[in-house]
C-alpha positions as CSV (number, residue, x, y, z in Angstrom):
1,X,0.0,0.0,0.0
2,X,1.1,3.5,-0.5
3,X,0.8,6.2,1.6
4,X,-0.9,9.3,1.0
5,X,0.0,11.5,-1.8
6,X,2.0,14.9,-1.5
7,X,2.3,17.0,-4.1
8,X,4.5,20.1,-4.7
9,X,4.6,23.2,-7.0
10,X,7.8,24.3,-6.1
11,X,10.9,24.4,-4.4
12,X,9.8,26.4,-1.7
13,X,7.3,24.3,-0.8
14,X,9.6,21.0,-0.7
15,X,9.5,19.9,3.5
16,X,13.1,19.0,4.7
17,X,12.0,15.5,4.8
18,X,11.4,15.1,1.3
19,X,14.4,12.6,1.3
20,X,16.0,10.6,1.4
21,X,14.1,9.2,-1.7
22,X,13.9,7.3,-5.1
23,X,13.7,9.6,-8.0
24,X,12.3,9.3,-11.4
25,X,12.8,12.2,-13.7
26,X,10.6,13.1,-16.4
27,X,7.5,14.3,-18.5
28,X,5.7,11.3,-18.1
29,X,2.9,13.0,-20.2
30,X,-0.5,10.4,-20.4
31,X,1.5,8.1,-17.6
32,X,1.7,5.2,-20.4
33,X,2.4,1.6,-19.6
34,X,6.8,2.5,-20.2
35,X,6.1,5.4,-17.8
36,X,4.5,2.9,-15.1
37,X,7.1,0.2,-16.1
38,X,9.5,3.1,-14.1
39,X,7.6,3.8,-11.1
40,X,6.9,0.1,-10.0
41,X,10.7,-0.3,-10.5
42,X,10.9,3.5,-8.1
43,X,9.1,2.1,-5.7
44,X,10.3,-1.3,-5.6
45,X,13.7,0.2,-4.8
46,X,12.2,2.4,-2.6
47,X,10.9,0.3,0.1
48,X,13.5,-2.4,-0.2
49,X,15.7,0.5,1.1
50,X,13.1,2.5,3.3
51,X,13.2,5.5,1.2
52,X,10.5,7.6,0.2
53,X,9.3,6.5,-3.9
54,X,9.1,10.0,-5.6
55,X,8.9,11.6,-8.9
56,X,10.1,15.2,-10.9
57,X,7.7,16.4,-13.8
58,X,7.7,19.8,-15.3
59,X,5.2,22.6,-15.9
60,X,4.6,23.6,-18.3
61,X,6.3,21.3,-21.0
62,X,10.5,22.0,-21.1
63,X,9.9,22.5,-24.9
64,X,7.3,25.4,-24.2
65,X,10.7,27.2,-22.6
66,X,13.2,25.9,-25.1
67,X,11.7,25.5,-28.3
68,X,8.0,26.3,-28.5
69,X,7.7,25.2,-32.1
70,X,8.4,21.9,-31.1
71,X,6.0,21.2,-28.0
72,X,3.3,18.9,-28.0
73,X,-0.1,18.8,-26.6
74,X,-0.6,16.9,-23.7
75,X,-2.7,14.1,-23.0
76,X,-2.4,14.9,-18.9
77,X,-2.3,18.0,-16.5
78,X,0.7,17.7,-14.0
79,X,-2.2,17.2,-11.2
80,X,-3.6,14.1,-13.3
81,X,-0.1,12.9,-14.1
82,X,0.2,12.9,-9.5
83,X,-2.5,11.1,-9.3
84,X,-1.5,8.2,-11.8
85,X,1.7,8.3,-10.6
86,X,0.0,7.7,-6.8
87,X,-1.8,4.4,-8.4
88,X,1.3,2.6,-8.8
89,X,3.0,3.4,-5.4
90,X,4.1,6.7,-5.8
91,X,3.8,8.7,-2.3
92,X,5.4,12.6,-3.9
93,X,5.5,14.8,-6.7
94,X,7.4,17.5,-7.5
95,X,5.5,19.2,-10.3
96,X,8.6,21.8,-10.8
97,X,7.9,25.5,-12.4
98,X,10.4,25.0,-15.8
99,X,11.6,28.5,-15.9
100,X,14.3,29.7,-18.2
101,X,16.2,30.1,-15.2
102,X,15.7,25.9,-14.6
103,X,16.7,25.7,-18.6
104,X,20.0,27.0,-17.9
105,X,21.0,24.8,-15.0
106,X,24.2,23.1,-16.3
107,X,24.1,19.2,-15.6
108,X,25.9,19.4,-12.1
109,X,24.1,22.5,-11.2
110,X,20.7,20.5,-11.9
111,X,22.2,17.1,-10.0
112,X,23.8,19.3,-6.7
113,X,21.6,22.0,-6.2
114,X,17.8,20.3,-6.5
115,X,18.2,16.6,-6.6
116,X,21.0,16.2,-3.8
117,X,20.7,19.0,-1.8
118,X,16.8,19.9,-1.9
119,X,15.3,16.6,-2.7
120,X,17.9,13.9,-1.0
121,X,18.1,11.3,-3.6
122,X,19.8,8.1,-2.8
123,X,19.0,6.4,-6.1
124,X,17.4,7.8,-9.8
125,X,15.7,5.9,-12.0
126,X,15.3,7.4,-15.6
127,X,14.7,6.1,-19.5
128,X,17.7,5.0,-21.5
129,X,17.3,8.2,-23.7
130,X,17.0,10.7,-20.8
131,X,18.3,13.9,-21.1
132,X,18.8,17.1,-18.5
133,X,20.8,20.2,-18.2
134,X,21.4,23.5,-20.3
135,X,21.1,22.5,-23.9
136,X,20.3,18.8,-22.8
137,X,23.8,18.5,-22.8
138,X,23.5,16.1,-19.4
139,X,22.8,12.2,-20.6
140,X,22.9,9.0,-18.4
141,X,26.5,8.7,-18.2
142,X,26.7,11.8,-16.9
143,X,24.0,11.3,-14.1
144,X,26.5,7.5,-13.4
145,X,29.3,10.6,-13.2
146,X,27.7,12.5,-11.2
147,X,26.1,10.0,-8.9
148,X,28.7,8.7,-8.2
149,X,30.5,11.9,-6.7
150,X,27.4,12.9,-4.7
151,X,26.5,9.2,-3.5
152,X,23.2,8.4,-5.3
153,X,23.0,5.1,-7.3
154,X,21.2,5.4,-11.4
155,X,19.4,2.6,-13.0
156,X,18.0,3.2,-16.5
157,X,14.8,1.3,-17.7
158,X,14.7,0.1,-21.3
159,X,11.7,0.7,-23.6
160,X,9.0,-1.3,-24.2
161,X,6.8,-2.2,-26.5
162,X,3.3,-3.6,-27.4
163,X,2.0,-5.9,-30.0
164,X,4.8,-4.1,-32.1
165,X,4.3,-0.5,-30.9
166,X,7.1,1.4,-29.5
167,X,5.3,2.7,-26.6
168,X,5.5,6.7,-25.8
169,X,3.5,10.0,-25.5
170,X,3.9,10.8,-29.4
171,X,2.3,7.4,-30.4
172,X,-0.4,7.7,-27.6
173,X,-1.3,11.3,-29.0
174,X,-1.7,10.1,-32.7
175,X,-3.8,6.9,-32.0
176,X,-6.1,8.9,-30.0
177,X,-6.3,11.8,-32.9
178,X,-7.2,8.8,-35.3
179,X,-9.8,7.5,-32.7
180,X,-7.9,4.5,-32.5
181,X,-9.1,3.6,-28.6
182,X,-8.1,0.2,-28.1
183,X,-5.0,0.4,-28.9
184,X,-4.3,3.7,-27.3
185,X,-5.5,2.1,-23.8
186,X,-3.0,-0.7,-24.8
187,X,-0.1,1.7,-24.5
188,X,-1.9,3.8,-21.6
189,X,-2.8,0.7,-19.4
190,X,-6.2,2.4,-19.3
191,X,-8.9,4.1,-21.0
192,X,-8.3,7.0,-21.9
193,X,-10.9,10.5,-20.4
194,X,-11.3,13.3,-21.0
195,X,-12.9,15.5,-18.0
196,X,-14.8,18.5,-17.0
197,X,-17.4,20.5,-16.3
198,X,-21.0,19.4,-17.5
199,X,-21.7,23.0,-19.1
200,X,-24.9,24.4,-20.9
201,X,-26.1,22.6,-24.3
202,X,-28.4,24.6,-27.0
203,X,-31.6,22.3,-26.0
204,X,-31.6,20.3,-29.3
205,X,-31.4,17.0,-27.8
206,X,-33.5,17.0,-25.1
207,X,-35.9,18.6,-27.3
208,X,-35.5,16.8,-30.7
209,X,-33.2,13.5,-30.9
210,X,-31.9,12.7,-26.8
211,X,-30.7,14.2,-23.9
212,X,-26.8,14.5,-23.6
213,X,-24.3,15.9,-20.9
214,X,-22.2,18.2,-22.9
215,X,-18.8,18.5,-21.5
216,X,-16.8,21.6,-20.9
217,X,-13.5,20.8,-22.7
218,X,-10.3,21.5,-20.8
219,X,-8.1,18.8,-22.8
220,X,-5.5,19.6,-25.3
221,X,-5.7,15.9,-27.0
222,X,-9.3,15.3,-28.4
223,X,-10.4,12.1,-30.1
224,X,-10.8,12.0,-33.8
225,X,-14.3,13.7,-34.5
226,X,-16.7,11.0,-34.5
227,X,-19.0,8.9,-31.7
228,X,-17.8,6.1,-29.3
229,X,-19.0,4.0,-27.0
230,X,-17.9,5.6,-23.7
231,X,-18.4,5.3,-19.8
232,X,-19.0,8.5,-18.1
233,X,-18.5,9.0,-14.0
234,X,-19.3,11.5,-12.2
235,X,-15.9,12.9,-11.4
236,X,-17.1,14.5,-7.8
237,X,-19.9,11.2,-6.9
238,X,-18.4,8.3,-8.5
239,X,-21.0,7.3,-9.9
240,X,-20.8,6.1,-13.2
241,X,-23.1,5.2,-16.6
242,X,-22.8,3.1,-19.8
243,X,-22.9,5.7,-22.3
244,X,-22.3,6.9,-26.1
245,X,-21.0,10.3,-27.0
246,X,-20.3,12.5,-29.9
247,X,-17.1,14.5,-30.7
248,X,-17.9,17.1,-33.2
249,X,-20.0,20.2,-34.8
250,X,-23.3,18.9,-34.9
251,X,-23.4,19.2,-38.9
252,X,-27.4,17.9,-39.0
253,X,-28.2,21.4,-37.0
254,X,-25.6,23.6,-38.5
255,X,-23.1,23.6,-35.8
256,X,-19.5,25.2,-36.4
257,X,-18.1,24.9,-33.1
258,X,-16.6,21.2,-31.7
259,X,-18.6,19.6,-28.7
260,X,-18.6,16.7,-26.6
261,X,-22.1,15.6,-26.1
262,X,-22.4,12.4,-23.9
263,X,-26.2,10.2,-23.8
264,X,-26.3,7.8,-20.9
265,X,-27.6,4.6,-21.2
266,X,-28.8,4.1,-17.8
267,X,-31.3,5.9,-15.5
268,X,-29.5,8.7,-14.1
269,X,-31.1,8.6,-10.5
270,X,-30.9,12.1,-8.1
271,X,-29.5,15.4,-10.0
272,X,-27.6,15.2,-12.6
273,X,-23.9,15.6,-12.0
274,X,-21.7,19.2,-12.1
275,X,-18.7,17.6,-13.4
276,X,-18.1,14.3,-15.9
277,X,-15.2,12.0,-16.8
278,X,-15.8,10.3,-20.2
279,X,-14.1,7.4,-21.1
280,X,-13.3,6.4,-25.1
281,X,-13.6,2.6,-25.4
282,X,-14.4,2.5,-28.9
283,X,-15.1,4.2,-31.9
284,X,-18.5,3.3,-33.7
285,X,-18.4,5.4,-36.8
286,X,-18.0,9.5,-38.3
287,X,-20.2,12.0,-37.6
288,X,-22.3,12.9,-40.1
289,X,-25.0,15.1,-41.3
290,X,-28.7,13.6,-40.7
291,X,-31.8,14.5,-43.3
292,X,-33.9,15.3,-40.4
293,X,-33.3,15.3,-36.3
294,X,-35.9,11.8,-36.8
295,X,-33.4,10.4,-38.8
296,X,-30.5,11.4,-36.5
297,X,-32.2,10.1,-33.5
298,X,-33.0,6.7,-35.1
299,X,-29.6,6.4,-36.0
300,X,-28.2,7.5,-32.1
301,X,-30.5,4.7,-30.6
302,X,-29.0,2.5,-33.1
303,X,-25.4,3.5,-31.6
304,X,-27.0,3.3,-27.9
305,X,-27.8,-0.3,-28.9
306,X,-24.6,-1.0,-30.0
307,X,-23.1,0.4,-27.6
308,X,-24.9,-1.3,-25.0
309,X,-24.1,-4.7,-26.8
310,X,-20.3,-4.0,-26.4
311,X,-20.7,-3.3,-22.3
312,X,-22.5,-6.4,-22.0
313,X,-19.5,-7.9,-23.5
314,X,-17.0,-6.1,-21.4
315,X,-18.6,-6.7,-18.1
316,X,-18.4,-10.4,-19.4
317,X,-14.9,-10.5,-19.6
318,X,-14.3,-8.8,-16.7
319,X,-16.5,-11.5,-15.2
320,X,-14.0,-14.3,-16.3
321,X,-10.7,-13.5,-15.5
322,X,-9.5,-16.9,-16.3
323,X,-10.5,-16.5,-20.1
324,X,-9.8,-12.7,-20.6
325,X,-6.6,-11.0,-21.0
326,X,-4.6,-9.3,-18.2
327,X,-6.8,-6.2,-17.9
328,X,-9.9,-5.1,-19.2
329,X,-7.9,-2.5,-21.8
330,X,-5.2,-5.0,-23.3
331,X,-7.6,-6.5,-25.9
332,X,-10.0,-4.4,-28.9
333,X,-13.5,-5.5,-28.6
């Protein structure tokens, strides 16, 4: 079990007893299955030495600093990354301001001043590729260097890959673009959500095709436009619905402005709920523009029934254990 998580926003606000600890350094942008392959190995270390399993991520993004052109959108907040990081044994966070006045931290500025001296290490644990300092001129071999004068061990972690996939952010970020869900929860080791606040819709499905939850979108990855079979919770309740949703511009009633519109497929008992996380299980077909809202509701309750079909399934295997695959995500239904 881990303990409780503690999360920090900045140097100042790192406690003396931060260390001594085990260190992983990184992004670690949609926590994907290399990502978690690290922290089980940080925490494993960890407590076979008594020492606290930790992890460094940056906000924003060190290319935002360094090379704006080249920065990505992210599939995770830093707060979202903690709390992943928590479910596989991680107990704190430094979420740490990247400043240009971080970027210019040689390597042994970076290693003495805020890993040793601020944070305590006693061992880091870091990709093969990993790369730190002014100019990224600091590698692994100079962490080995370096550890080795300050008194902190460094293991790297090899990457991984799935069914063929080199796992990492980049290839989460396009399968999820191309609505490819599956195989994006393959590399994530979960489904992947988007979350926010339920906001205020137009009234055309509640008063012409079906009620929806329309999602406030905070996300910077969105899946391709199109509608999936989802599973939306009620990110303050926990309660949670077999549902279908819609990414897109409503083309049937002349919409120009992208949406997430979510239909439950379950009675939603006592008031509906402020804020939603929808999970993308699997893509059902495009959007596209209906004759008439008749036509486009027929066709959504031919979706709700499909999706419907597809839960049944996936509560099955989840259900058998013995016959399903190691996880509910590792397989496309």
């Amino acid at each position: 079990m881990s303990g409780p998580l503690r999360v920090y926003r900045s140097l100042e606000e790192v406690p003396r007893d931060f260390g001594p600890c085990t260190l992983t350094i990184g992004n670690f942008d949609g926590v994907h299955a290399a990502h978690r392959r690290i922290l089980r190995r940080v925490v494993a270390v960890a407590r076979a030495n008594g020492w606290r399993p930790s992890a460094l991520t940056f906000d924003p993004h060190p290319a935002t600093v360094v090379a704006p052109e080249r920065a990505p959108k992210l599939l995770t907040s830093p707060i979202e990354r903690a709390r992943l990081m928590q479910s596989e044994g991680i107990e704190q966070v430094l979420i740490l301001p990247f400043t240009e006045a971080v970027a210019h931290l040689s390597p042994g500025e970076f290693v003495e001043n805020i890993l040793v001296k601020r944070l305590g290490v006693r061992a880091i644990l870091v990709g093969e590729n990993f790369r730190f300092g002014r100019n990224q001129a600091g590698n692994v071999a100079t962490l080995r260097e370096l550890g080795g004068k300050c008194g902190f061990q460094t293991e790297t972690i090899g990457a991984i890959a799935l069914r063929g996939r080199l796992v990492s952010s980049s290839a989460v970020r396009k399968l999820i673009e191309q609505g490819a869900m599956s195989a994006a929860a393959r590399l994530l080791e979960r489904w992947y959500a988007l979350e926010g606040a339920v906001i205020p819709g137009r009234g055309v499905g509640s008063a012409q095709t079906v009620p929806t939850l329309n999602l406030g979108i905070e996300a910077e990855v969105l899946p391709a436009v199109g509608v999936y079979v989802t599973r939306t919770w009620d990110a303050e309740e926990g309660r949670s619905w077999p549902s279908v949703t819609n990414v897109g511009y409503r083309p049937t009633f002349g919409g120009d402005s992208l949406s997430v519109e979510t239909f439950l497929l379950s009675t939603l008992d006592g008031q509906p709920p402020r804020r939603i996380r929808v999970e993308f299980l699997f893509r059902l077909r495009d959007e596209r523009k209906f004759p008439s809202a008749d036509d486009l509701k027929a066709q959504i309750l031919r979706d709700a029934r499909r999706a419907q079909a597809y839960h049944r399934r996936l509560r099955r295997w989840c259900e058998a254990p013995a016959e399903a695959p190691a996880g509910t995500t590792s397989r496309a239904l």
